[in-house]
N, C-alpha and C positions, 0 to 999 in steps of 0.2 A: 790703273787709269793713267793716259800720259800727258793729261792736264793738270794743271800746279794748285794742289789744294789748298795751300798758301792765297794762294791769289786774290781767291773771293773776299780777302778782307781788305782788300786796297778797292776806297773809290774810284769808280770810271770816271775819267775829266769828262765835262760835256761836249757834244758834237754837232751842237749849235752854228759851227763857224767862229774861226779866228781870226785876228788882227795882226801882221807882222809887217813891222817899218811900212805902215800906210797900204799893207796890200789886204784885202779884205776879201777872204777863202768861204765862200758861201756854197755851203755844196747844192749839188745837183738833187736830180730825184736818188731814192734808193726802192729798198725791196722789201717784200712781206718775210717777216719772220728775220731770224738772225738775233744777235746779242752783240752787247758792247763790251767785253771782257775787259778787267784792268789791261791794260797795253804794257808796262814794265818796258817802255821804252827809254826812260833818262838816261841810263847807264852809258848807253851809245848812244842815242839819235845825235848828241854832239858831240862826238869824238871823230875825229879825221880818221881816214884809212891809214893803215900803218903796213908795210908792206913788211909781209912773214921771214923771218929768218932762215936760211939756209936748213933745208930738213938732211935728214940723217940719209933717208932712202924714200922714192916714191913708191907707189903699189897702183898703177895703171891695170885697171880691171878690164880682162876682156869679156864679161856680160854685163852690158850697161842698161839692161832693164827693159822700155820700150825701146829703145833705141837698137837691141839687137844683140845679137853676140858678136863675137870679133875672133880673126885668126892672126895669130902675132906673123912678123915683116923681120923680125929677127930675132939674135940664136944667143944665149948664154955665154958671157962672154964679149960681146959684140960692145964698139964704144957709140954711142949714140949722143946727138947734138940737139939743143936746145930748139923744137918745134920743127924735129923730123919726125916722119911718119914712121910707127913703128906697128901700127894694128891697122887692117880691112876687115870693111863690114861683111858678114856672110850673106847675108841677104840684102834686099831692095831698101827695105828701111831703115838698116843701118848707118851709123857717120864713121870715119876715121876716128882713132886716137894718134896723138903725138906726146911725144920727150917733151913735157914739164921742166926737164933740167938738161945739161951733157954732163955724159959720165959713162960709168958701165953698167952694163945688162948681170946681175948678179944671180937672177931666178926667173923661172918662168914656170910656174906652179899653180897648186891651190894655195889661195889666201882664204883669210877669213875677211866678211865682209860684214857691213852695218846690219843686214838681216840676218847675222848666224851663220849663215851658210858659206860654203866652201867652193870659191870660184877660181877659175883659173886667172892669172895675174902678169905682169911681168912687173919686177923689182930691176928699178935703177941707183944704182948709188951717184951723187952727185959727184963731182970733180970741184964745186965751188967757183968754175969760169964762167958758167951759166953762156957757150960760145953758143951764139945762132945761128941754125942750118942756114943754108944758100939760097934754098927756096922759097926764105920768110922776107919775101919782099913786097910793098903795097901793089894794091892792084891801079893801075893808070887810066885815064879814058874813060870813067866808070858811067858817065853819062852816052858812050855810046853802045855801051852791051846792053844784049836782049836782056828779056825778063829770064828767058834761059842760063842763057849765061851765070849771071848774077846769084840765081838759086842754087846753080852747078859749082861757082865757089862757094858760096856758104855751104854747102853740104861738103864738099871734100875739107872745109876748115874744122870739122868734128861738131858743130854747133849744133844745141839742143837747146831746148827751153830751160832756162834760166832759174826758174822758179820755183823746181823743185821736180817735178815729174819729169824731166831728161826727153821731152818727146821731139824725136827730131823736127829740127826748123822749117827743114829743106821738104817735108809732107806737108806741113802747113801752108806754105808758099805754094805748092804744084795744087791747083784747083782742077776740079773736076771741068770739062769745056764747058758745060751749061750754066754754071757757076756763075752769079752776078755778084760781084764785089766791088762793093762805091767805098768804104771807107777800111784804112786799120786805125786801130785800137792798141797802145801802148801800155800796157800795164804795171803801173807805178805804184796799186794799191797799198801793197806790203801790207794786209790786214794782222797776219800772223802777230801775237805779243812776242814781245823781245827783239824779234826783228827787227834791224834799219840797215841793212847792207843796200838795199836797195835806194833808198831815202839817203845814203850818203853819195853812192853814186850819181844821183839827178843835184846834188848840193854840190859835190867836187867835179863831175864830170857831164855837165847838160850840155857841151857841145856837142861830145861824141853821143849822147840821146840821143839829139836832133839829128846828128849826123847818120844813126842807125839808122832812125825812122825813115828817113828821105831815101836811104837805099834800099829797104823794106816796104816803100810804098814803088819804086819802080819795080822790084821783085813781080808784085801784085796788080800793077800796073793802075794804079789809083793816083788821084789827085786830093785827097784826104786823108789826115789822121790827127787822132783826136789822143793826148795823155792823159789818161786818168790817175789822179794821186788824192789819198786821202786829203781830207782837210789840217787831220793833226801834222801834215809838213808844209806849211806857208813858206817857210823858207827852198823847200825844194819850188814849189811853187812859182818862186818868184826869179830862181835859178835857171828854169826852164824857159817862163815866159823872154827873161833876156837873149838867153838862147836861141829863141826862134827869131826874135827881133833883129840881132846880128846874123841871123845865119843866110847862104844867098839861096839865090831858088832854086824849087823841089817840092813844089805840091804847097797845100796850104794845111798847116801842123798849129794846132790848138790844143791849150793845157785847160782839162777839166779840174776842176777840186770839188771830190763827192762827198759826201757825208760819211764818216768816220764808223763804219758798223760793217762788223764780223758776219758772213765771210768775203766784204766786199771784192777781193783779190782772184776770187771763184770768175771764170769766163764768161759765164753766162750772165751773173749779177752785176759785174759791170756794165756789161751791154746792154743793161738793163735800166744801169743807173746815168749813165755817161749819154745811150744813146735813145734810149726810151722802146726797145727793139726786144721780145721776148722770143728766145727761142726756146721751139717746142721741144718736148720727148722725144728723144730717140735721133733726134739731130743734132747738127753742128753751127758752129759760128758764119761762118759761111753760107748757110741755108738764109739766114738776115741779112747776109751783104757784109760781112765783115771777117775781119781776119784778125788776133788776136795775140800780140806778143809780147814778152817781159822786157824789163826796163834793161836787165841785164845781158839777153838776146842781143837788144839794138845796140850794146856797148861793146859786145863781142862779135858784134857785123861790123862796124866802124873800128875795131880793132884789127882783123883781117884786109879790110879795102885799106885801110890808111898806114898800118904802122907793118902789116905781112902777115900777123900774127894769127896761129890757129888759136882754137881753145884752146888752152895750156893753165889758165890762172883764173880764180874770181875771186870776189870778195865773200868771205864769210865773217855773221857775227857771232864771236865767243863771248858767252854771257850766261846767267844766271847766279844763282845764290850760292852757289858752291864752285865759281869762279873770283878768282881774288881780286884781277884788275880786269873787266871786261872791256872787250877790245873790237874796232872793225879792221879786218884785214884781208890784204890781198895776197892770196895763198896760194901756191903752186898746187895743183890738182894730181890727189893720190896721197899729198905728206898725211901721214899719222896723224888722229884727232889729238893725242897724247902728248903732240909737241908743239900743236898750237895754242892748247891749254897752259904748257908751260910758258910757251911766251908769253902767255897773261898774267904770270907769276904763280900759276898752279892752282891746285886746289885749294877752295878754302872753308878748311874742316871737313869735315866726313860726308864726302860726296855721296849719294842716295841712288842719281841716275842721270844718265847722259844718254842726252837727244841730239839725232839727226834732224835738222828744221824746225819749229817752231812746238808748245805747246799741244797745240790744237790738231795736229795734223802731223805733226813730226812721229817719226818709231824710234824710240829705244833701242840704242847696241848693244851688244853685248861684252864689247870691251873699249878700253879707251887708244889701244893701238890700232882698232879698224884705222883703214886708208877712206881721205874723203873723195869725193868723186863731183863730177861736174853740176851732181842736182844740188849740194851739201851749203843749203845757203845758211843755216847759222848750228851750232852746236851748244846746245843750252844743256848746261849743269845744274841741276837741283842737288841740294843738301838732302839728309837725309828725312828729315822731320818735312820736308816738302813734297818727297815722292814716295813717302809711305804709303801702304797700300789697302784699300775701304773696301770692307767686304760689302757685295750689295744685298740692296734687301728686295722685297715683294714688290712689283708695281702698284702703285695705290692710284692705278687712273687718272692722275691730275691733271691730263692732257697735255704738260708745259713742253715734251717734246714734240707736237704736235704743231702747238702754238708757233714754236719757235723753228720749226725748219725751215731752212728758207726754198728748198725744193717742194715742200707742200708735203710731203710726206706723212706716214703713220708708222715714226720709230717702235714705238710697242708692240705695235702688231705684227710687227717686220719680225723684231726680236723670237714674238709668239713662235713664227712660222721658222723660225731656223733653229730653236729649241726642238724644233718636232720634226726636223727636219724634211719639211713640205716645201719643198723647193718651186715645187706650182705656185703654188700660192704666193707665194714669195715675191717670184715675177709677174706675177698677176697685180700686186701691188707697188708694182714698181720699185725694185728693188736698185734695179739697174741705175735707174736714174740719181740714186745716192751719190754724192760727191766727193763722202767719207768726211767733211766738215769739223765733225764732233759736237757741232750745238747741242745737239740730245743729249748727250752723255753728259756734255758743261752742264744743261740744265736739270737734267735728271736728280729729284731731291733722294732718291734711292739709289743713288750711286749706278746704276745697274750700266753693263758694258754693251750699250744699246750699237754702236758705231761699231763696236767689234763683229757684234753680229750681223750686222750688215754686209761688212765688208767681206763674211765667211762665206755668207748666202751669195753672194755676188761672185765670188770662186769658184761654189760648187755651179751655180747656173751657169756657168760661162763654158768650166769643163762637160758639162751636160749639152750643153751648144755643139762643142768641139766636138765629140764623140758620136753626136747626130748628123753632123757631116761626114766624119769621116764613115757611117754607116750610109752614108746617102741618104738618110732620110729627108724629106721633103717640109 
């Protein structure tokens, strides 16, 4: 399981609403089902970002997942500059990547990657001058470009969602023409435990938020948006609210603070809780009137228009119990997890397993040299005694994954049908509409890998899909 068994023995604070220097965080509505896992937030939520050391070599992956594959721009050999292009997207929904660092092109191969598998890559070695290409200059005027425009640079700056799933920006922003969209939606949740990359971001940098959103609502062409941040950060809270108050005009941008429950960070549950808007099966955020993007999205749009900069860096948090000083930092995209760990002062004691992203929702690598890549928002280290492994037992029907979906679902049954491999049925129960959460499994008293099966049945339906197209079947 890649939820911290450790965990369940630490009280959840309440999510009642807090009090910070006189600002009073009352959340909003929320949603059916969900859980409040212990958060294992202290470690960071107050620690300043520390900007990462100098890596050895980056590992710029050319299969970035949703976002597409890539064909590298250059040759082995080749000296390459701090936020030049060095990959094109093969297809339509692709982004660029760029040089993280200047230096040289040492490889262009298979690497290994966070899922095991063996993708093609290109290795740079740094030079240590970190010199900036030519073409990393802010964009000017930015209130006279279309909404065309506008998406046409964020898409050529490599920009993906933020938050973990890498799905390009530049699809979300292009709306279908029938498409009615009156509001965006910032998403500041950070629900994941361990996590606060995000929560330090809206703390040290709420102007460039603000400064995202406003260029993210001309994108969309909206005179609305609304930030959603849980209640457990009053202080980002209060960082943002200042922000919109100094900031000049651009639409009218409002900080919600929602009630503090897992998987608030999910798209739909926000818009649920933020805006009181329930979108149906089998659609999108958009079919509501809304459009949907992370805190660190609007940080890496206002880092392109204002400073030139493509994606090249985020912040990731390094943390967990098998971490000696956990740390937020701001990481060149590609360095080794291995050396950000070190910067934390390394292991401490006999590490168990190392996550990409959070408890609930993050995958296990396979090694600690993987390269991180643009979705890699925190790398949590469990001890060994944490991420030992529970064999599960029989369902005993107690319904609690049931209870607690917040998609409404019936994990058990789901489970049934990909045990048996009935993929009908499967989708007949809505398989698809899984979010991959993990609450069932969190609450499963049998341990059982409820979320895994889900996520399996959801593979084979999809290749089952794909296959019937390409038979033409109707």
């Amino acid at each position: 399981m890649l939820y911290c068994q450790a965990a369940r023995r630490v009280r959840p604070v309440s999510s009642l609403g807090v009090a910070y220097k006189g600002v009073r965080c009352m959340p909003r509505g929320s949603f059916r089902g969900g859980i409040h896992p212990p958060e294992n937030k202290s470690s960071t939520s107050g620690l300043p970002i520390v900007a990462a050391q100098q890596p050895s070599k980056v590992v710029v992956l050319l299969n970035m997942g949703t976002s597409g594959a890539l064909s590298s721009m250059v040759a082995r050999g080749d000296s390459v500059l701090r936020g030049q292009k060095i990959a094109d997207p093969v297809g339509r929904m692709g982004v660029p990547s760029y040089s993280p660092v200047s230096g040289k092109v040492t490889a262009i191969g298979a690497a290994r990657t966070g899922l095991g598998t063996l993708d093609q890559a290109i290795t740079i070695e740094p030079d240590g001058q970190d010199t900036l290409d030519e073409s990393c200059v802010p964009v000017e005027n930015v209130d006279k470009l279309s909404q065309a425009e506008i998406v046409s640079i964020i898409r050529e700056a490599g920009i993906v969602g933020m938050g973990g799933a890498q799905f390009p920006t530049h699809v979300k922003l292009t709306l279908p023409q029938d498409a009615r969209v009156d509001t965006l939606l910032i998403n500041g949740a950070e629900c994941e435990p361990y996590l606060t990359a995000d929560h330090r971001l809206m703390v040290e940098r709420p102007r460039d938020v603000v400064r995202g959103t406003q260029i993210l609502m001309k994108a969309i062409g909206v005179d609305r948006a609304v930030i959603g941040v849980e209640d457990n950060k009053p202080d980002a809270v209060e960082a943002l609210r200042r922000a919109i108050a100094e900031a000049t005009a651009g639409g009218a941008v409002e900080v919600a603070a929602v009630r503090t429950h897992y998987p608030q960070g999910s798209e739909k549950h926000l818009i649920k809780s933020v805006l009181g808007r329930e979108v149906p099966p089998g659609r999108l955020p958009f079919h509501v009137g809304v459009v949907v993007n992370n805190v660190g999205t609007a940080v890496a749009v206002a880092d392109r228009f204002d400073r030139g900069l493509p994606l090249i860096e985020r912040v990731v948090t390094v943390t967990g119990s098998g971490v000696a000083k956990p740390s937020n930092i701001m990481m060149k995209i590609g360095t080794p997890a291995i050396e950000l760990i070190e910067q934390c002062g390394g292991f401490a004691g006999d590490p168990g397993k190392i996550i990409f992203g959070g408890p609930m929702m993050g995958a296990a690598v396979p090694a600690a040299d993987v390269p991180t890549t643009k979705g890699t928002s925190g790398i949590l280290v469990l001890d060994r005694a944490e991420s030992r492994s529970v064999e599960p037992m029989p369902c005993i029907r107690c319904g609690r994954c049931v209870e607690s979906c917040p998609m409404r679902l019936e994990p058990a049954l789901l489970h049934q049908w990909c045990e048996a491999k009935l993929w009908n049925e499967a989708e007949a129960y809505h398989a698809l509409d899984c979010i991959e959460c993990g609450v069932c499994s969190y609450e499963c008293p049998s341990r059982r890998n409820l979320v895994q099966a889900i996520k399996y049945a959801k593979a084979e339906i999809g290749a089952r899909r794909r296959a019937a197209r390409e038979r033409g079947d109707k």
